[in-house]
C-alpha positions as semicolon CSV with decimal commas, in nm:
position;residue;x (nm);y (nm);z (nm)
1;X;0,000;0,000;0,000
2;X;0,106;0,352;-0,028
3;X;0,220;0,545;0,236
4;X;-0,025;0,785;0,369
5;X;0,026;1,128;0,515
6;X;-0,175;1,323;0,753
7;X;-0,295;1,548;0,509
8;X;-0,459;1,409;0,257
9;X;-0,512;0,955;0,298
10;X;-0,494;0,932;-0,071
11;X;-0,732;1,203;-0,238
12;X;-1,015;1,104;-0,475
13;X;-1,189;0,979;-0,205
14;X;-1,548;0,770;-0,173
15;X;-1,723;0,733;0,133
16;X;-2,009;0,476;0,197
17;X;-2,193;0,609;0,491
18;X;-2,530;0,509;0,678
19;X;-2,731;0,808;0,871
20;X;-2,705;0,775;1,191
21;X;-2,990;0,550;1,378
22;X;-3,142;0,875;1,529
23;X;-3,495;0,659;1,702
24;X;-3,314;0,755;2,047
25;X;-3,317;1,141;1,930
26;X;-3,724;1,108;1,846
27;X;-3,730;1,038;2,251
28;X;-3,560;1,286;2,376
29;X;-3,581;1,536;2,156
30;X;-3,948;1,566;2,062
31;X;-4,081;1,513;2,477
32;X;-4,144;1,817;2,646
33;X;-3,812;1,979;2,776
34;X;-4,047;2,124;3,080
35;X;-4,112;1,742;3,242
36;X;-3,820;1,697;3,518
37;X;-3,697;1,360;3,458
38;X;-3,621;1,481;3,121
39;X;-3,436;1,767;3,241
40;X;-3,240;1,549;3,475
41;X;-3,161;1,302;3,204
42;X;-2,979;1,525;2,981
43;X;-2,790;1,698;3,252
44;X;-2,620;1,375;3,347
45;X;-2,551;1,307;2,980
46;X;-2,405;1,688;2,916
47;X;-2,038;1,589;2,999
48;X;-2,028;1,256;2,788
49;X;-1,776;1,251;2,495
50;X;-1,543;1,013;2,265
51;X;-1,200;1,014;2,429
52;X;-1,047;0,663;2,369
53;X;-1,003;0,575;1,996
54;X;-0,877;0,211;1,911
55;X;-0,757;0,200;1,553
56;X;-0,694;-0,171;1,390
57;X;-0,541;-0,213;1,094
58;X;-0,223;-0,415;0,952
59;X;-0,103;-0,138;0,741
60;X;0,139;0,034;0,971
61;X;0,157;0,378;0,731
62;X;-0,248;0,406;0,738
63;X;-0,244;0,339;1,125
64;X;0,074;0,595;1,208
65;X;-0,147;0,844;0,972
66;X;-0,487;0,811;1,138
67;X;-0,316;0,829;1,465
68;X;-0,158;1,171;1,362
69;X;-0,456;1,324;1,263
70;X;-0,730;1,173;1,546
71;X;-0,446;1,303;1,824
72;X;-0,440;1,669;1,678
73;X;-0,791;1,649;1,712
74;X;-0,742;1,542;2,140
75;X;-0,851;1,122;2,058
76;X;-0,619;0,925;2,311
77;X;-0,530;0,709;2,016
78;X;-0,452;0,301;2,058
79;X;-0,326;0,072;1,781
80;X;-0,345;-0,264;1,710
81;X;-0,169;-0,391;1,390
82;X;-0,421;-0,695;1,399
83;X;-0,728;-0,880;1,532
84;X;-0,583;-1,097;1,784
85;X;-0,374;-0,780;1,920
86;X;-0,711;-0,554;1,940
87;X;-0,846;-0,799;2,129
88;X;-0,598;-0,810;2,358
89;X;-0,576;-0,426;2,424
90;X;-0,964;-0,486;2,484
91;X;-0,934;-0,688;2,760
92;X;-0,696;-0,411;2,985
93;X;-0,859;-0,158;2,803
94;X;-1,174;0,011;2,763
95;X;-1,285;0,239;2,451
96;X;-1,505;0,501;2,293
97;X;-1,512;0,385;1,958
98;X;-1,312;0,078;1,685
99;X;-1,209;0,189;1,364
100;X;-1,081;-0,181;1,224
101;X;-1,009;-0,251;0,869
102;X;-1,191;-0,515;0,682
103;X;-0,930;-0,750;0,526
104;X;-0,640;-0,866;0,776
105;X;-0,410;-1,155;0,816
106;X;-0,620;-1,391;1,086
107;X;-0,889;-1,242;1,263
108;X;-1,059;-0,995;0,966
109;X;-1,322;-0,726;1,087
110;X;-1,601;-0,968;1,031
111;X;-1,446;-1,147;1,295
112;X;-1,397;-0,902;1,543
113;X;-1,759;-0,712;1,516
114;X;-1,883;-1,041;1,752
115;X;-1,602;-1,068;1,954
116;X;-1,572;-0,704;2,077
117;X;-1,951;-0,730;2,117
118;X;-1,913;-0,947;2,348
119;X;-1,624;-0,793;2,554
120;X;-1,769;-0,379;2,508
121;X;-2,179;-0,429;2,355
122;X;-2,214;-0,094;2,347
123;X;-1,896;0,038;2,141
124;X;-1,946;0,125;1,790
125;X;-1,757;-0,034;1,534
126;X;-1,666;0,148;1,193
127;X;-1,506;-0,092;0,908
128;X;-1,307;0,040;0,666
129;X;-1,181;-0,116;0,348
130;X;-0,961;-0,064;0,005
131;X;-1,248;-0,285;-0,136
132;X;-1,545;-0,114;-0,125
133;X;-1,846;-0,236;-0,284
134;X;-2,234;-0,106;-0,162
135;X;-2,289;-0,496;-0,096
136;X;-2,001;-0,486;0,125
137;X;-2,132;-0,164;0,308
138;X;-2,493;-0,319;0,362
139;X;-2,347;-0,669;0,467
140;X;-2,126;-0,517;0,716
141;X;-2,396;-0,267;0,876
142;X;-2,596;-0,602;0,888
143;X;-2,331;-0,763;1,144
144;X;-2,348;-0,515;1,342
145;X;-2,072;-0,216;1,213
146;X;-2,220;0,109;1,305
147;X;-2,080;0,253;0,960
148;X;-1,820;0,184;0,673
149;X;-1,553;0,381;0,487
150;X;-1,416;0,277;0,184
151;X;-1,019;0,376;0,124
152;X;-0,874;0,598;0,006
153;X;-1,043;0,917;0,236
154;X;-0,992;1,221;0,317
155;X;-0,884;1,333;0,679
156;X;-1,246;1,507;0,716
157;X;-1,443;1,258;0,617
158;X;-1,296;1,041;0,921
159;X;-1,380;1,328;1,117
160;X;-1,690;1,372;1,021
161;X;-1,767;0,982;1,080
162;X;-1,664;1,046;1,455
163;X;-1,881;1,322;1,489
164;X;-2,202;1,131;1,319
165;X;-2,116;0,853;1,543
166;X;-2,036;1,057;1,861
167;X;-2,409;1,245;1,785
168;X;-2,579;0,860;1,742
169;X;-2,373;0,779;2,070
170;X;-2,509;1,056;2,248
171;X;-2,829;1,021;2,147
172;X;-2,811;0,623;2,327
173;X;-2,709;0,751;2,576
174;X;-2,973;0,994;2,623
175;X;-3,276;0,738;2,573
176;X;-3,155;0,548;2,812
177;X;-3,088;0,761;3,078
178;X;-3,432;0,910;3,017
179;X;-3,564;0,606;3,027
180;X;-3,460;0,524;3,366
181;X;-3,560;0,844;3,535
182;X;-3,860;0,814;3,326
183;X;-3,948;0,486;3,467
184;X;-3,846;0,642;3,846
185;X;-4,117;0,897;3,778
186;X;-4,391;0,727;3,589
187;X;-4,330;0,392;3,757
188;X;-4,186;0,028;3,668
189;X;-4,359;0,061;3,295
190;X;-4,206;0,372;3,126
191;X;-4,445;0,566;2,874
192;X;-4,254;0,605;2,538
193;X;-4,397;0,873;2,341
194;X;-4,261;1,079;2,033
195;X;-4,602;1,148;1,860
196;X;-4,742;1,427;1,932
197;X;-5,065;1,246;2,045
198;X;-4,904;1,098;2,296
199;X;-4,675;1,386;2,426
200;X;-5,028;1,611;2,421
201;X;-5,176;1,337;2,658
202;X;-4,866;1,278;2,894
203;X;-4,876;1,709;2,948
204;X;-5,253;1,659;3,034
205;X;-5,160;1,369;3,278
206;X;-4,870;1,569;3,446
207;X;-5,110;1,901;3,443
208;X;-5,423;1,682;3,655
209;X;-5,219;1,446;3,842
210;X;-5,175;1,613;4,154
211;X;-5,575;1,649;4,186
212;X;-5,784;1,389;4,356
213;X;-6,063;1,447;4,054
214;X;-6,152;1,129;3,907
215;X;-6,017;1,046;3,528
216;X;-6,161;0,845;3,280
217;X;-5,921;0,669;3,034
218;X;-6,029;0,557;2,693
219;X;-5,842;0,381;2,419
220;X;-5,872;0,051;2,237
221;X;-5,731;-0,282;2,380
222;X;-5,398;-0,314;2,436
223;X;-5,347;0,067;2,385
224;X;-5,186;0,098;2,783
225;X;-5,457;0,219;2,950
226;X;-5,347;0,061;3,265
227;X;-4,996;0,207;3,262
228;X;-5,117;0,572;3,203
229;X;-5,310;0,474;3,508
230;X;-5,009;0,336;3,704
231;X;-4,856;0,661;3,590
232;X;-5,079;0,921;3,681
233;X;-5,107;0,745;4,062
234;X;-4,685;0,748;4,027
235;X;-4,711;1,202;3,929
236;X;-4,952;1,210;4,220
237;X;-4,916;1,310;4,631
238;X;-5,073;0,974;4,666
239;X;-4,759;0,758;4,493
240;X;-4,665;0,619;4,831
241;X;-5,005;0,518;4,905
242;X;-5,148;0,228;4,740
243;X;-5,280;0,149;4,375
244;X;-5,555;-0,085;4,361
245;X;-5,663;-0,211;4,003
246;X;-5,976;-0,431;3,896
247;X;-6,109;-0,552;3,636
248;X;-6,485;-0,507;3,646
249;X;-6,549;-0,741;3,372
250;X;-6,365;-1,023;3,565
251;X;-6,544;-1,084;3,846
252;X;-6,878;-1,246;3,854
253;X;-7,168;-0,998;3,887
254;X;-7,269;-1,168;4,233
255;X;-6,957;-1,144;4,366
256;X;-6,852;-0,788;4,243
257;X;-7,064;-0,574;4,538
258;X;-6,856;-0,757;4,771
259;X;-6,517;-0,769;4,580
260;X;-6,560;-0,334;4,595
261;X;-6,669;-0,243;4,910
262;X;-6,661;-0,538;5,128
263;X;-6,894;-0,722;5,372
264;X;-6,936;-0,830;5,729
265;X;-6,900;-1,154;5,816
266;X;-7,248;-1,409;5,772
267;X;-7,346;-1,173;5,529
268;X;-7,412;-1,492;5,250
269;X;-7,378;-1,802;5,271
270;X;-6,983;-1,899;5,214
271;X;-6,928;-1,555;5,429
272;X;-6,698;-1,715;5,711
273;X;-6,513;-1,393;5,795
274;X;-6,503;-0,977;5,745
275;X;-6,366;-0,871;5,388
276;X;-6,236;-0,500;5,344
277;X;-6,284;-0,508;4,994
278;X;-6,077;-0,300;4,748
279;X;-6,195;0,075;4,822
280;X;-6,096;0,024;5,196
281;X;-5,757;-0,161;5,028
282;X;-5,654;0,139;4,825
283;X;-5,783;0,416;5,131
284;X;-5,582;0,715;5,058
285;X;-5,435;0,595;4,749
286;X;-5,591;0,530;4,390
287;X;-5,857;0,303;4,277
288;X;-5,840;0,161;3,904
289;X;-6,170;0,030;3,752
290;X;-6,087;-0,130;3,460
291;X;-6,353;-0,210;3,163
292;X;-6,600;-0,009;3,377
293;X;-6,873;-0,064;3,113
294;X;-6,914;-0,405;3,238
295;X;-7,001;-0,283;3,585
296;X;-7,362;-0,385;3,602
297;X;-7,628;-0,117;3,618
298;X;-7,722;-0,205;3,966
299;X;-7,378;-0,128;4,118
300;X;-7,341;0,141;3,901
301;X;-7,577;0,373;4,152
302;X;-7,367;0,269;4,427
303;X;-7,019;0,295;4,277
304;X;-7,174;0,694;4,174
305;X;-7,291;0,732;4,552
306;X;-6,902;0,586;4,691
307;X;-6,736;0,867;4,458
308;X;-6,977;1,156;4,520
309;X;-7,009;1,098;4,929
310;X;-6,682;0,917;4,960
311;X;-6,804;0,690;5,154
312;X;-6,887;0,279;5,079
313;X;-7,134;0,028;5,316
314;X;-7,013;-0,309;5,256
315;X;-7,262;-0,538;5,280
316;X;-7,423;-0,666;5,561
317;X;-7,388;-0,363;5,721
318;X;-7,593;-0,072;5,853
319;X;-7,336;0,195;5,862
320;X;-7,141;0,393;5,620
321;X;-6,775;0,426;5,657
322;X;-6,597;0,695;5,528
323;X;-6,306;0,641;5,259
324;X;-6,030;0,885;5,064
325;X;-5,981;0,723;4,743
326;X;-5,898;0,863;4,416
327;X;-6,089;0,683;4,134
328;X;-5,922;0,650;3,769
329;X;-6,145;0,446;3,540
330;X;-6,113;0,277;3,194
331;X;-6,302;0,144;2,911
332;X;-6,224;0,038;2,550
333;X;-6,608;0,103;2,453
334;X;-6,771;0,414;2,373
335;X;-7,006;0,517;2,669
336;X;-7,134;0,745;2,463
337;X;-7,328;0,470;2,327
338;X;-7,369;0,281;2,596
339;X;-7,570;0,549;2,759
340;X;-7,755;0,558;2,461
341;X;-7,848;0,199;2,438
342;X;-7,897;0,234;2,818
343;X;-7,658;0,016;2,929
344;X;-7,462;0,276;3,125
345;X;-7,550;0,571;3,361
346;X;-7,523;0,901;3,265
347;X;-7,466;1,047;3,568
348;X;-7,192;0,811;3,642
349;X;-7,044;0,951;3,310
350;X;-7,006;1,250;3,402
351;X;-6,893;1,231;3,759
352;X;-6,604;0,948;3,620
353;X;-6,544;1,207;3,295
354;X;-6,391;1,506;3,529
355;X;-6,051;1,475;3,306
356;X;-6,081;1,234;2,991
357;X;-5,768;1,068;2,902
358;X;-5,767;0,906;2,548
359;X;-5,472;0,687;2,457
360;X;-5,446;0,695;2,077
361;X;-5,380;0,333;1,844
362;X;-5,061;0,246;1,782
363;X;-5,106;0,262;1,384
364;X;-5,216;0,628;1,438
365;X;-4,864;0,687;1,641
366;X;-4,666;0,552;1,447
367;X;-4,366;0,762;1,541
368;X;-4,352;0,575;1,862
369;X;-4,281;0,226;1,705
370;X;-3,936;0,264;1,660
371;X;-3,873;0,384;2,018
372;X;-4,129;0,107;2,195
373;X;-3,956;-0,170;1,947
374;X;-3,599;-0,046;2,108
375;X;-3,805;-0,004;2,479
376;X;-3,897;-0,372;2,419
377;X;-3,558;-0,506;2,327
378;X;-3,392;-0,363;2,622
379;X;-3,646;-0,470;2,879
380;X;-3,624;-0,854;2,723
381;X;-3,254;-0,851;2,653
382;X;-3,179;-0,972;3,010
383;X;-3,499;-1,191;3,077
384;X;-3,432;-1,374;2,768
385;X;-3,059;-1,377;2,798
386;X;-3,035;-1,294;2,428
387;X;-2,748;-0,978;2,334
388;X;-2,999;-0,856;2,035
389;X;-2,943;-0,485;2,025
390;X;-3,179;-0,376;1,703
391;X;-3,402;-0,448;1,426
392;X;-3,271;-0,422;1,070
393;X;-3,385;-0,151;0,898
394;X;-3,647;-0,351;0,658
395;X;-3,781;-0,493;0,929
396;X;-3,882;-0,176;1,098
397;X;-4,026;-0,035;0,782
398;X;-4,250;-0,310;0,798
399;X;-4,312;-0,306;1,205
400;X;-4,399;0,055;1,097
401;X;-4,647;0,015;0,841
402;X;-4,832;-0,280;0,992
403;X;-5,169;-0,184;1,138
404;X;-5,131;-0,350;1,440
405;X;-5,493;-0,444;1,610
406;X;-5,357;-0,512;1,919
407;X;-5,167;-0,250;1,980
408;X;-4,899;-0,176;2,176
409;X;-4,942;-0,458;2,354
410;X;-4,926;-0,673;2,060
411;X;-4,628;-0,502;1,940
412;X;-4,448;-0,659;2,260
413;X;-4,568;-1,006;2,215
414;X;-4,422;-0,979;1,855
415;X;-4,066;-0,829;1,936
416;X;-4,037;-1,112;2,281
417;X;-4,153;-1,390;1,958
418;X;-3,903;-1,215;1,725
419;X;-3,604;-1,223;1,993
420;X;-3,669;-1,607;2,108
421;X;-3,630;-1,674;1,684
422;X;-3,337;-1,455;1,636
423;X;-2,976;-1,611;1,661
424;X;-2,798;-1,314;1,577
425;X;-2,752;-0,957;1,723
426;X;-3,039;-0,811;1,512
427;X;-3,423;-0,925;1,403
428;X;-3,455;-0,961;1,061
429;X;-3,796;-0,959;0,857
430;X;-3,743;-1,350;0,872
431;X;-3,864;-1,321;1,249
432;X;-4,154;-1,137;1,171
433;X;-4,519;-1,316;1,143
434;X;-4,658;-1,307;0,779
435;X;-4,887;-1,108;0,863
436;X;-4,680;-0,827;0,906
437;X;-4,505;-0,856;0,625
438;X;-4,854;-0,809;0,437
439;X;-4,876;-0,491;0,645
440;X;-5,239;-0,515;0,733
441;X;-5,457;-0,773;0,918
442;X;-5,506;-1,145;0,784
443;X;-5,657;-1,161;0,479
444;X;-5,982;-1,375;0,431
445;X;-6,034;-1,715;0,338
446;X;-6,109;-1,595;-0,045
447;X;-5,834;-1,645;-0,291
448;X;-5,966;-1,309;-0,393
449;X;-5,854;-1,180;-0,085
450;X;-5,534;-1,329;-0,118
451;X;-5,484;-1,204;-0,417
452;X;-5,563;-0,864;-0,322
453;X;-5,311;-0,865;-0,070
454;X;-5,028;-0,964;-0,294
455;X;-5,110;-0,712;-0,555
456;X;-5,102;-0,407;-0,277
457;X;-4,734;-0,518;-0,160
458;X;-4,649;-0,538;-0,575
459;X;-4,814;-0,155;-0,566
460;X;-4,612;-0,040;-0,260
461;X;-4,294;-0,128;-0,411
462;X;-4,379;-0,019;-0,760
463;X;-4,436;0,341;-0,597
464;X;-4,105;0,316;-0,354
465;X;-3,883;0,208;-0,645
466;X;-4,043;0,483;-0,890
467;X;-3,970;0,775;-0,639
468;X;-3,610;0,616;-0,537
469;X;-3,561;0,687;-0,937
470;X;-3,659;1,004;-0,898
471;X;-3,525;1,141;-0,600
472;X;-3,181;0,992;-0,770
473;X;-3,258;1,181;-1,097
474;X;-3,272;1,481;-0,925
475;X;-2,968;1,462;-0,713
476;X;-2,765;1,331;-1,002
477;X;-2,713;1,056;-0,820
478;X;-2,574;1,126;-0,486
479;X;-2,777;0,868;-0,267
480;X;-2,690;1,046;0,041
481;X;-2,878;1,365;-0,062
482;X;-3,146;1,121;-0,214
483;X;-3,196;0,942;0,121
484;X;-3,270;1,259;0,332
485;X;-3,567;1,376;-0,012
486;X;-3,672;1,047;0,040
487;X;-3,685;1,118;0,442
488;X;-3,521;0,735;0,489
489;X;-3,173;0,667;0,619
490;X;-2,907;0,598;0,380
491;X;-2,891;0,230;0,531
492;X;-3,282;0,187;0,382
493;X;-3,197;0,352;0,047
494;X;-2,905;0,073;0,031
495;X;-3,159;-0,214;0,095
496;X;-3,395;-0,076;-0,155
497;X;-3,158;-0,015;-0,425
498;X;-3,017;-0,327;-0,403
499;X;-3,386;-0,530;-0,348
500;X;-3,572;-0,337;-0,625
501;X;-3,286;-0,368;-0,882
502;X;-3,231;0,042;-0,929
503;X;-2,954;0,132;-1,125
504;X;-2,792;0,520;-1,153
């Protein structure tokens, strides 16, 4: 190889670059800077920068260059001249960042992606190779390189690949840290919001939560009505107290009088001793009535009379006894209707509808699946014992466009499935159910329906690979500019390229 100076590593340079995975920077940059455990989250984060850079490469002119230029710019520079040798350094030392060429003499960079993985999981690796091909690029971001440069570059381009990857880095670091003090402050289930949906409804819930006025929280199954519940108790004076939560479809109808507010003992037959029931249970604390259109009509006069006297007579008693209990109910119907169809007070309505709370569907947030599908991965990394750190990129553009039923809560049955059938450090679309990859709910038992189905995802990628053309066309070809048109990261426009067949 030629020797390489500090001032220019070989001019006529090309650089293969991915955007930086910014689904961190949706979390903490689009929440509201006013909440405090954001606040406190980026203040611990303020001081964090690269410092330790280890450089690993067999060509001792390219590594005494890059260690020239990264120490003018204040790295603490180590060098390994190959595989076995950066692993070794590893193991005394820790780092910031790898830059490793691809092709060396036993262990290549393939080799090492896993193996420092294993020994720093959080270090970014960037390859870099005199043989630079956009297959290479996409096949090394798919084992797990944060970003590839193909030889000769220029001194600022390296720079500028630090910088990207310090920002990315950064922005890790970030989520997770606001993810903890998140979960501090809304309790053991963090809310994970970017859309602006959800950030409008956690402002309401930080604005009402110090009241003791009763909420109602709407929102289809498996939208997390329970955990805004859990997390308006957590915002409140009353987070030391207890929270209570029922299901009021669960529990027979004969039983459910009791189950609330208690009874004496002899009361019925079966009654062999005194039972509190829950709105003694959560006395001073919060009371959560799930699916509280299946409370039957007859207890729905005396659940109205318990929130509007605060008081409860279990039964079998004659006397009243006073309780302090702050009552946050939920329903997946439309009451609404079910006053309509009189199935539901109206009174009750409006005494539970003080401050409404509606969670929106996960297909009409969808800014939040990339930051729940990384939420999920993280809280099942450890329970599962599996080190899968992220989801390829075509696999999120289809987690993305699915329509997703269930909701959020289906979207963390499908990533726990996804990580028990992933061997590697990253879910590909091979992990995924079909019926995501059709992007919409099963299709019916027609072959018409089929059918149907099959043309749509032939339409979709007619109309992807027709503006990939031209958003190319119009930047002449520079895929980088035609990524951010697009609004995709350059790692997608890479996949698509290569899947639909494009040519410049």
């Amino acid at each position: 190889m030629r020797h390489l100076d500090a001032g220019s590593l070989c001019g006529g340079s090309h650089l293969i670059k991915a955007q930086p995975d910014c689904r961190a920077g949706k979390l903490c940059g689009r929440f509201p800077a006013r909440n405090s455990f954001q606040g406190k989250a980026l203040e611990t984060d303020k001081d964090f920068m690269f410092q330790r850079i280890l450089i690993v490469d067999d060509d001792d002119a390219l590594r005494e260059s890059l260690e020239l230029i990264l120490s003018a710019e204040g790295y603490r520079v180590l060098c390994a001249g190959c595989g076995e040798a950066a692993l070794e350094i590893l193991s005394e030392s820790s780092v910031d960042v790898v830059l490793c060429d691809l092709r060396m003499p036993g262990l290549d960079g393939f080799d090492l992606i896993p193996q420092i993985g294993r020994q720093l999981p959080s270090v970014p690796i960037i390859l870099m190779s005199a043989h630079g091909t956009e297959d290479l690029a996409v096949e090394a971001i798919q084992r797990g390189a944060y970003d590839y440069l193909a030889k000769p570059f220029q001194p600022a381009e390296i720079r500028l690949t630090l910088r990207k990857t310090h920002e990315r880095e950064q922005l890790r670091r970030r989520s997770e840290l606001l993810e903890r003090d998140m979960t501090r402050s809304l309790g053991e289930r963090a809310i994970v919001a970017a859309s602006d949906g959800m950030i409008e409804l956690l402002e309401m819930l930080e604005r009402t939560a110090a009241y003791k006025s009763t909420v109602l929280v709407t929102g289809e199954s498996g939208t997390g009505k329970e955990v805004i519940a859990r997390a308006i108790h957590q915002q409140s004076p009353r987070r030391d107290q207890p929270f209570v939560a029922v299901n009021c479809g669960a529990i027979p109808e004969n039983l459910l009088e009791s189950e609330l507010f208690g009874h004496a003992k002899g009361a019925f037959t079966g009654a062999n001793r005194c039972h509190r029931g829950l709105f003694t249970e959560a006395h001073e604390g919060t009371l959560f009535l799930d699916e509280i259109a299946e409370l039957p009509t007859s207890l729905q006069v005396k659940l109205l009379r318990a929130i509007q006297e605060e008081e409860i007579r279990p039964v079998g008693e004659t006397k009243s006894r006073q309780v302090d209990v702050r009552v946050i109910a939920a329903t997946a119907r439309d009451l609404t209707r079910e006053i309509a169809e009189g199935r539901f007070r109206e009174d009750l309505f409006y005494r539970l509808n003080v401050v409404r709370l509606e969670v929106p569907p996960l297909r009409e947030r969808r800014e939040d699946i990339p930051l729940l599908v990384d939420h999920f991965l993280s809280r099942f990394r450890d329970t599962l014992g599996k080190n899968i750190r992220r989801v390829s990129d075509e696999a999120l553009e289809l987690l993305v466009a699915y329509a997703w039923p269930g909701n959020v809560r289906e979207l963390e049955n499908l990533v726990e499935r996804a990580m028990i059938l992933t061997d590697g450090d990253m879910i590909e679309t091979n992990a995924l159910p079909s019926v995501v990859e059709c992007g919409s709910e099963p299709a019916g038992d027609g072959e018409a329906d089929r059918d149907e189905d099959l043309g749509l995802k032939r339409a979709r990628q007619t109309f992807e690979a027709q503006f990939i053309r031209k958003a190319l066309a119009r930047t002449g070809g520079n895929r980088t500019h035609a990524a951010k048109l697009l609004e995709i990261s350059h790692r997608a426009l890479l996949y698509k390229i290569k899947d639909y067949g494009i040519r410049d």
